[in-house]
Every structure is written in structure tokens, then in C-alpha cells.
C-alpha positions in Angstrom: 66.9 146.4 57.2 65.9 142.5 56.6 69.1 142.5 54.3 71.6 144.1 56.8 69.7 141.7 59.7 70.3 138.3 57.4 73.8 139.5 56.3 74.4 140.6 60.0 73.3 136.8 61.0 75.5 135.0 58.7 78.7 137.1 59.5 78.1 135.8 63.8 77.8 132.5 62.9 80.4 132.5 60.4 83.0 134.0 62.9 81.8 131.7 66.0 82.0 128.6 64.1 86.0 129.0 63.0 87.2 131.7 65.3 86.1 131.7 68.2 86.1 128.0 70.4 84.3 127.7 73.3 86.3 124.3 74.5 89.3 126.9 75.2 87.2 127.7 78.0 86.8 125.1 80.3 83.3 123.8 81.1 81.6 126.4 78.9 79.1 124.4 76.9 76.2 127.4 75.8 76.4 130.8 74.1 74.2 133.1 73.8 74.1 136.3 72.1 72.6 139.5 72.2 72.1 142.0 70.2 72.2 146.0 71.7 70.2 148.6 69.5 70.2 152.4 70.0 72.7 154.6 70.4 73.0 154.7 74.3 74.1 151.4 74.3 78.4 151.6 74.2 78.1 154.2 77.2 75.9 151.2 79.4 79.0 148.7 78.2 81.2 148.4 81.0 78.0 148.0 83.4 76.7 145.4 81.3 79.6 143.4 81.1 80.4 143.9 85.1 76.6 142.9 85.6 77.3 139.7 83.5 80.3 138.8 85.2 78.2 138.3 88.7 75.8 135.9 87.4 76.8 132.1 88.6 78.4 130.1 85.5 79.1 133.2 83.0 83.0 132.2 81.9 83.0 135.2 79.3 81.4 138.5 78.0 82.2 140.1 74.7 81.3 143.0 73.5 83.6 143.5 71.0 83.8 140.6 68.9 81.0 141.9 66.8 79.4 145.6 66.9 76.2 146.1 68.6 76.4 142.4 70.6 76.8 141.2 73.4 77.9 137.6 73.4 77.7 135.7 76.8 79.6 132.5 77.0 78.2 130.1 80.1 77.9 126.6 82.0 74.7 125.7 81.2 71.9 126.5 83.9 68.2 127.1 84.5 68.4 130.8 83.0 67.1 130.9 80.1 67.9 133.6 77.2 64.6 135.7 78.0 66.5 136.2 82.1 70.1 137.2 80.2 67.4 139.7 78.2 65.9 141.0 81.2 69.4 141.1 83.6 70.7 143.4 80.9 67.8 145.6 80.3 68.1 146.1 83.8 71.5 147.4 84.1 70.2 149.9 81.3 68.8 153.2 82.9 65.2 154.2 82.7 65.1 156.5 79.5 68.0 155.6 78.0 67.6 154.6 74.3 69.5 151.4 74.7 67.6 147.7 74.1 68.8 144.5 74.8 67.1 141.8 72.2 67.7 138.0 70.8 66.8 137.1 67.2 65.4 133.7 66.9 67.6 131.4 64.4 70.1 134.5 63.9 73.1 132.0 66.3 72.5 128.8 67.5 72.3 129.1 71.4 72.3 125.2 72.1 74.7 123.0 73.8 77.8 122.3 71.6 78.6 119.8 69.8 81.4 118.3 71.8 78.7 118.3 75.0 77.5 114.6 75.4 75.3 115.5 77.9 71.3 116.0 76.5 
């Protein structure tokens, strides 16, 4: 499980840092990412991305870039990652075996590196 975690890890950051550019996206200057885990989780999809889409500042949800997260592309503001957690493990149903989690030091989550501001 550690393997398919690390290996899982080094794939995200791999394909964020060469194919996927956040300045395409005007103002976007934090990511964050997600992962899903259970098997309930592609039938909450559509909610969760809707859900997304009405918080202030979120320019972009994808949940297909890579299986089993959610990646939430933003204009940096005083949510932090633990309130993205919590807004999607709300739109999940009581009883559903669905689980919305962020691994420390699996993607960077911080400004970018074209953002001047601190």
C-alpha cells in the first residue's frame, strides 16, 4: 500500500509539473488536491464537482486527470485544505463509503512559482 501510495505521489507531481499549467488559467495561483477512497466515490462525482464550482475563487475541478482525485485549482483565500476536506465530505451522503483525504508532501499545495506575492 506504502508502494502504490509513493508511486501514486510521484506520478501527480510528475504530470502537474509538465502537463498541466496553472498560468493558462488566469489568476489561479494554489492547487490543491484530494484524494477520494472507497468505492462510492465516482457516483458522488458530479455533486462534488458542482459543490466546488460555488465556492468564491475555485477556477477549476478535475476529477479526471488522475483516478481517485480530486484536483481543485483556486485564487488563493482564507480556506485552507482541511475546509476543501470538510466542503467535500459534506456533499458525500451519510453512509456512503466515500472519503475525502489530503496526504501531506504527496503535491505541493503552495503558491506557484511565478506568484510574487508571499
Amino acid at each position: 500500500m506504502k508502494f502504490l501510495r509513493t508511486s501514486l505521489c510521484i506520478m501527480i507531481a510528475s504530470m502537474l509539473s509538465t502537463g498541466w499549467d496553472l498560468r493558462a488559467e488566469q489568476g489561479v495561483n494554489d492547487r490543491i488536491a484530494l484524494t477520494l477512497s472507497g468505492p462510492d466515490c465516482a457516483a458522488h462525482r458530479e455533486q462534488i464537482t458542482k459543490r466546488l464550482y460555488q465556492i468564491p475563487g475555485v477556477k477549476r475541478v478535475d476529477m479526471d486527470l488522475v483516478e481517485g482525485h480530486v484536483l481543485i485549482d483556486r485564487v488563493r483565500d482564507q480556506r485552507t485544505i482541511d475546509d476543501f476536506k470538510a466542503i467535500v465530505n459534506e456533499v458525500i451522503p451519510p453512509g456512503s463509503r466515500c472519503l475525502a483525504e489530503f496526504i501531506e508532501g504527496c503535491i505541493s499545495v503552495g503558491p506557484m512559482a511565478s506568484d510574487p506575492s508571499p
